[in-house]
N, C-alpha and C positions, 0 to 999 in steps of 0.2 A: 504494500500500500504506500501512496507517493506520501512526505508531509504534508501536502497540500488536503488529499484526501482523508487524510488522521485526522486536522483542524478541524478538517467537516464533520466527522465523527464524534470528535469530543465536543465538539460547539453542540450540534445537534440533542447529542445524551444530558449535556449540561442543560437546557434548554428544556428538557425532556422533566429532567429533576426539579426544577426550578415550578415547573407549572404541575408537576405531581405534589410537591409541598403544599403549592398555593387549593388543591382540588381536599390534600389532606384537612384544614383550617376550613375550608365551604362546607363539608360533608359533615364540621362537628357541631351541637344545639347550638340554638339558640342562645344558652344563656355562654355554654365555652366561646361562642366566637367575637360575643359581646368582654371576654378578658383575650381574648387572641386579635385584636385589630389590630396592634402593633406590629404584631409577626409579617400579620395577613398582608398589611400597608408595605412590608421592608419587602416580603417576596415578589411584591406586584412591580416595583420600584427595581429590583434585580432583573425580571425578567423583561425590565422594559427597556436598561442598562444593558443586558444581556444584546437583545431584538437591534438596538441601535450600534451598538459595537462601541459603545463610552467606554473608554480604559479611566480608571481611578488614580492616581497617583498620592499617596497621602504623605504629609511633611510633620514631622514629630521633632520635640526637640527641647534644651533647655530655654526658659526668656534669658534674652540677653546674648544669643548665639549667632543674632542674625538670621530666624528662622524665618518670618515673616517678610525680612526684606528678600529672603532668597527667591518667594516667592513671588513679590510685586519686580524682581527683576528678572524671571523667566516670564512672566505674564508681559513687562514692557511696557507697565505704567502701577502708579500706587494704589493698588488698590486693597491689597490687605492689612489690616491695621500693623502699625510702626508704634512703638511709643518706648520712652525711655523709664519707663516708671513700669518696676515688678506689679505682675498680676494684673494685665491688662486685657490681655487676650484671651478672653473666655469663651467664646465659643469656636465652632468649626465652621470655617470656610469654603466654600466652591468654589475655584473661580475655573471660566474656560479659559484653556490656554489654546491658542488660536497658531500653531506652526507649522499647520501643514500639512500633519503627521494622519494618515489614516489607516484602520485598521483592514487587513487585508481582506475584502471581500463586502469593505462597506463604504460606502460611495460618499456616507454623510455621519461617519464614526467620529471621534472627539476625545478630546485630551481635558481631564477635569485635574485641576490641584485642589488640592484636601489639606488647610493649614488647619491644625489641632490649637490646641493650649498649651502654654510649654508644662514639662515636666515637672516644674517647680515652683509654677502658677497657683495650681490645686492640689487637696488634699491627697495621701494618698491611695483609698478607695476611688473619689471621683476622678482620681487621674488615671485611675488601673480601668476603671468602666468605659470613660471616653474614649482609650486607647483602644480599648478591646473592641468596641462596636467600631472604629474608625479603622481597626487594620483587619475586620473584619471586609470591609467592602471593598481594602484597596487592593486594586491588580500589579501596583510595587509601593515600595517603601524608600521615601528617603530619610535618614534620621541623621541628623544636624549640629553640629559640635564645632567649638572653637578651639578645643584644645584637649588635652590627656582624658578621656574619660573619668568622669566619678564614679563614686556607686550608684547612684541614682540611675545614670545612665547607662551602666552597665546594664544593671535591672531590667531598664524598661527594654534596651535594646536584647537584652538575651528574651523577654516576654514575647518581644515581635516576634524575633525569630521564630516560637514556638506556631506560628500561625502559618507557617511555611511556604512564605513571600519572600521573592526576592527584595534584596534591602542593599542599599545604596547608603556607604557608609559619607557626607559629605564636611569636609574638613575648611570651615569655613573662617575669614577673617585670615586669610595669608600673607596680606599686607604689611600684617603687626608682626611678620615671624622674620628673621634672617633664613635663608637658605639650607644651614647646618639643621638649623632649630625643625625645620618643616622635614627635613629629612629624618629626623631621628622619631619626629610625631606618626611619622608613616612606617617605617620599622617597628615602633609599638602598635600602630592597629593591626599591623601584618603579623604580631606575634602569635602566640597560644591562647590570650585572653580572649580572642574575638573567631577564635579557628571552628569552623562551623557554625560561625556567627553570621558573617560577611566574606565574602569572597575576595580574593588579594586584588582583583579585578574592578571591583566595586566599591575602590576606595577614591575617591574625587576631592582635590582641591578648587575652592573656589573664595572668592573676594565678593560677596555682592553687594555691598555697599561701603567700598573702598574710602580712605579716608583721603582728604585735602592734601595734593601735591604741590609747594612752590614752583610756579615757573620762574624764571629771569626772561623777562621779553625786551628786547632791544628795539629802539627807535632808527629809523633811516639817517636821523643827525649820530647815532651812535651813543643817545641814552638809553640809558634800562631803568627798566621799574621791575617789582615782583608783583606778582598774581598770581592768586590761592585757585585750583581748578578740581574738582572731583575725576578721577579717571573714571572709564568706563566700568560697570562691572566683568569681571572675569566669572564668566560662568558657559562657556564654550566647550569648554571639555564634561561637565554635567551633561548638557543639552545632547552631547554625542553618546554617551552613556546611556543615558534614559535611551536615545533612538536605536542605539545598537543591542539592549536589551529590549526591547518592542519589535523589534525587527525580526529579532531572532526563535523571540516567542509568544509575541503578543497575544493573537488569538489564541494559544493554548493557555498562558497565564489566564488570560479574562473568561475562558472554558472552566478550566481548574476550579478558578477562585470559585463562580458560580454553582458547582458543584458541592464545593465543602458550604460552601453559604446555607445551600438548600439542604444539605444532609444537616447539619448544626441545627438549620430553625426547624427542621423535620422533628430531631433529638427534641428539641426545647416544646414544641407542640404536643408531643406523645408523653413529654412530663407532665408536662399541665396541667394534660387532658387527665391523665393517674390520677394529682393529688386533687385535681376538683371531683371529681367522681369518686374516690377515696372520700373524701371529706364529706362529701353529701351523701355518700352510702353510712356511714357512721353516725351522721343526725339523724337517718332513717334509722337506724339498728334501733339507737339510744329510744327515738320515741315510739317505737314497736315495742322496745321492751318496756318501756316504762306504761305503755298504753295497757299488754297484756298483764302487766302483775298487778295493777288497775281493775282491771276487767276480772281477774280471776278469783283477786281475792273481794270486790264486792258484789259476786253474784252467791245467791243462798243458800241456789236449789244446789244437790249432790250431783256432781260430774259435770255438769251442764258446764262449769267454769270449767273443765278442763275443755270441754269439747270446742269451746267460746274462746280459747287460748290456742287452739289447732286453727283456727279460722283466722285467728289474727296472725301466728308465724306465715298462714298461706299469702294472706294480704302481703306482710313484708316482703315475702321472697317475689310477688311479684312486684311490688315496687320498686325493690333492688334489679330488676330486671333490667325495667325501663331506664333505671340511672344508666345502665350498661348499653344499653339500647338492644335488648332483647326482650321480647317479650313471648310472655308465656300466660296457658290459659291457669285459671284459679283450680282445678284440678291436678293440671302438672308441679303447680307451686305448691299444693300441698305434698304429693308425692316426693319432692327433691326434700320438703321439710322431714319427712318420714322416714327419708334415706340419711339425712343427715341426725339425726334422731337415734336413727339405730348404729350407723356408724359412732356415733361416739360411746353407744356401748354403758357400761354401768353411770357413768354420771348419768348422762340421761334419766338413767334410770332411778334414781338414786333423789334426781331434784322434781322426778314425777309422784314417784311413793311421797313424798315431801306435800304436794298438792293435791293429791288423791287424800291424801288423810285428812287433809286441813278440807280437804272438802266435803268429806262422809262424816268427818264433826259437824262442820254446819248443819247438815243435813240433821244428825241424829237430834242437836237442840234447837231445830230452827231456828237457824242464825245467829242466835245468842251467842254464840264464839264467836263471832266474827270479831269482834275486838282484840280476842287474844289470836286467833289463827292467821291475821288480815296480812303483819307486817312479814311471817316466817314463810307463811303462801307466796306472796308477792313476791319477795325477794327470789324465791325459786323460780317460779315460773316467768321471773326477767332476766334470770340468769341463763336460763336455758332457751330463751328466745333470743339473748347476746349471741352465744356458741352460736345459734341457728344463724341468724342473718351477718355475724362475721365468718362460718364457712361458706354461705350462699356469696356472700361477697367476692370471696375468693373466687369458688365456682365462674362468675360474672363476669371476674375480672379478667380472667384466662380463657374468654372464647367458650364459657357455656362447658367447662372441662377439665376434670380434675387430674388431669396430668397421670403419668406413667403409673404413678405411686397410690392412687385411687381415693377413693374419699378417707376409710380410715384414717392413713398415713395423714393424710391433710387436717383433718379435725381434731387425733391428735396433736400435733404440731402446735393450732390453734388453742388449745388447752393448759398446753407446757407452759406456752410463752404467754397466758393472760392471767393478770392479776385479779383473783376471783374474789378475795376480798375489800380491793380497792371498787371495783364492778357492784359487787354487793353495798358494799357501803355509800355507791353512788345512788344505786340503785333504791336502799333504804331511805336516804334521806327524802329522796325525791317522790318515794311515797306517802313518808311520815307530812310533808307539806301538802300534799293533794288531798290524803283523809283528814288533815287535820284530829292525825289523833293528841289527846293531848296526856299528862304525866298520869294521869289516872283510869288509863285504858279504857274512856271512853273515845267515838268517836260520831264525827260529823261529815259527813259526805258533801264536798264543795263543788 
C-alpha cells in the first residue's frame, strides 16, 4: 500500500471513530446526554476539525519566555496578548496562521496556533487540566523556554510527552546568549534529561522579539548619529520545522491524534455512563428496600406481607432494568428475584424465617405485635431486598449476564464485601423515622 493510500486509510478509520463516539453520546437518555454535552460538543468540533483538514499547533510554556510573542511573530502581526506583568495570560488562544501550508488532500485545510497560559500563570491543578485538554487536541506541540529547564518545566514537558505528540523543543530569546552559552544550552537539551522526551531534531532556536540594536548611521557631510532599531524576529528555522514535520506526516499526525481523541472521550463516556447509572441504581435499591420493610412490616394479615414484599423486589428488579435500559416483563422480574433469592442460599433464608415469624405473630395476636415485630421485620426484609437489587444491578450492568462464574459466585461476592450492619442500621433508622415509633414501643403510622 502506497503512503498516500495508508493516509486514506487512517484519515478515513479516524473519521470512522470520531463519529462512532459522537453516535455512542446520541444513543444515551435523556437525562446522560443532558451531563454529556461537553463531550458531545468536543467530538462534533473534532470531527468537523477532522472533515476540514485544521492541523492544531499548541504553544505551552513558562510567562516570561517569550511565548506569546513567539506566537504574534509566526502569525505576523500582534495579536496575542504580550504583557510584562506575571499572570496575564489566562486563557487559550486560536489564532489562524495564514502560510500557505495545506494539508495534503485538502484544498481549504488551515494552520491554527493554540497559545495556553504559561506554566506558572496558574495553579497547579488548573494548569495540569488546561494543558491536558489543550495537548489533547493539538496535532504538534511547541513548548517554549529561555533557558536550562526547571522543574516545572521539566514536568509539564515530560506530561506532554505522555500524550504522544510530536513536541518541538523551542529555545527562545538567543539574542541574550553568547554563542558558547547557546551551545552548551543545546548539548543539555540533547542530553538524557529530555531522551524520549524530544527529538535531537526538534530542538529550535529562535529570537522572536529580539531586543534594540545600536546602529551608527553616517550622514553624506560624514556625520553620525546613533539609532536604537529592533531587528527582525528570527524564527525561520521554527517555521521550516513545523513544515518539515507536516510535510512529512501531517495527515497521519491529524488521523492519529483524532483517533486517540475519540477513543479517550469514548473511555470518559462509558465512565459516566457506569457511575450515573450506578448511582441511580443504588437510590433505587435504597428506596425499594426501605419501601418493602415498610410494606412488610405494616401489613397485619399473616404472609400476605411476605407475598407484598415479592411484588415489590419484582417492581425493583424491573426498575433496575430500565436504568440499564433493559427491560423486562413483571413476571421475568420476579423470576430473576427468585433466582437471586435462592442463589444466595441460607441468608436468604435465614432473613425470611426472620419475616415469616414476625408475620404469623401478627397474625396469631392480630396485630398487636406489630410494635414489637415492626422494626426486626423491617430490617430483614430491607436487607434482603438490598442483596436482591444490588445482584440484579450487577446482572444489569453486564448485558443482562452473570458472567462465566454464575449467579452464586456473584451474590456471594456481593455479600462478602457488604456491610450488613452499616445497611441494617441505615436501614433501621430510616424506618424508626417513617413509623415514628417512639421510646415506649408505641407506634404511629405517618
Amino acid at each position: 500500500m502506497s503512503a498516500s493510500a495508508q493516509d486514506d486509510t487512517e484519515f478515513w478509520a479516524a473519521l470512522d471513530a470520531v463519529r462512532s463516539a459522537i453516535s455512542q453520546v446520541e444513543r444515551c437518555s435523556e437525562t446522560e446526554r443532558a451531563a454529556l454535552v461537553e463531550e458531545l460538543d468536543d467530538l462534533r468540533e473534532m470531527a468537523k476539525k477532522l472533515r476540514s483538514g485544521r492541523v492544531e499547533i499548541v504553544v505551552f510554556g513558562e510567562i516570561s519566555t517569550g511565548k506569546s510573542a513567539l506566537v504574534n511573530a509566526l502569525v505576523g502581526q500582534p495579536i496575542a496578548s504580550v504583557s510584562v506583568r506575571g499572570g496575564w495570560t489566562r486563557d487559550v488562544w486560536k489564532l489562524d496562521w495564514q502560510n500557505g501550508y495545506k494539508l495534503p488532500g485538502f484544498d481549504h485545510s488551515e494552520l491554527v496556533l493554540v497559545d495556553t497560559p504559561g506554566l506558572n500563570e496558574v495553579g497547579g491543578a488548573e494548569r495540569a487540566e488546561i494543558a491536558r485538554e489543550a495537548a489533547e487536541r493539538a496535532d504538534l506541540i511547541l513548548f517554549v523556554t529561555d533557558s536550562d529547564l526547571n522543574e516545572t518545566e521539566h514536568q509539564a514537558l515530560s506530561n506532554l510527552a505522555a500524550c504522544h505528540k510530536p513536541i518541538i523543543l523551542v529555545l527562545n530569546k538567543i539574542d541574550l546568549y553568547k554563542p558558547s552559552e547557546i551551545d552548551e544550552l543545546v548539548e543539555l537539551f540533547k542530553g538524557p534529561r529530555l531522551t524520549g522526551i524530544v527529538e535531537p531534531d526538534n530542538i529550535v532556536l529562535t529570537a522572536a522579539d529580539p531586543r534594540e540594536v545600536e546602529y551608527i548611521i553616517e550622514a553624506a557631510d560624514g556625520t553620525t548619529r546613533s539609532e536604537w532599531r529592533q531587528p527582525a524576529p528570527k524564527i525561520d528555522d521554527l517555521k521550516a520545522r513545523i513544515l518539515e514535520v507536516l510535510a512529512a506526516d501531517g495527515r497521519a499526525l491529524v488521523a492519529l491524534n483524532a483517533s486517540m481523541y475519540a477513543a479517550d472521550r469514548s473511555d470518559r463516556v462509558a465512565a459516566l455512563r457506569v457511575r450515573m447509572r450506578n448511582d441511580k441504581a443504588n437510590r433505587v435499591i435504597w428506596s425499594y428496600a426501605v419501601a418493602k420493610a415498610l410494606a412488610v412490616s405494616l401489613n397485619h394479615a399473616p404472609l400476605l406481607d411476605v407475598a407484598g414484599g415479592l411484588a415489590i423486589d419484582a417492581a425493583m428488579v424491573v426498575t433496575l432494568g430500565n436504568v440499564y435500559g433493559i427491560e423486562l416483563t413483571f413476571n421475568n422480574a420476579r423470576q430473576l428475584a427468585t433466582t437471586i433469592a435462592k442463589a444466595a442460599g441460607w441468608m436468604m433464608l435465614s432473613e425470611a424465617a426472620v419475616s415469616i415469624g414476625s408475620s404469623l405473630l401478627k397474625g396469631l395476636t392480630i396485630g398487636a405485635s406489630t410494635a414489637i415485630t415492626a422494626v426486626p421485620q423491617a430490617t430483614a426484609a430491607g436487607y434482603g431486598s438490598y442483596i436482591v437489587g444490588q445482584a440484579a444491578r450487577f446482572y444489569f450492568e453486564h448485558g443482562a449476564s452473570w458472567g462465566e462464574k454464575g449467579a452464586k459466585t456473584v451474590i456471594a461476592r456481593i455479600l462478602e464485601n457488604t456491610d450488613k450492619q452499616s445497611v441494617v442500621d441505615h436501614l433501621r433508622a430510616e424506618i424508626t423515622k417513617k413509623l415514628g415509633i417512639n421510646k415506649h414501643g408505641k407506634q404511629t403510622a405517618k
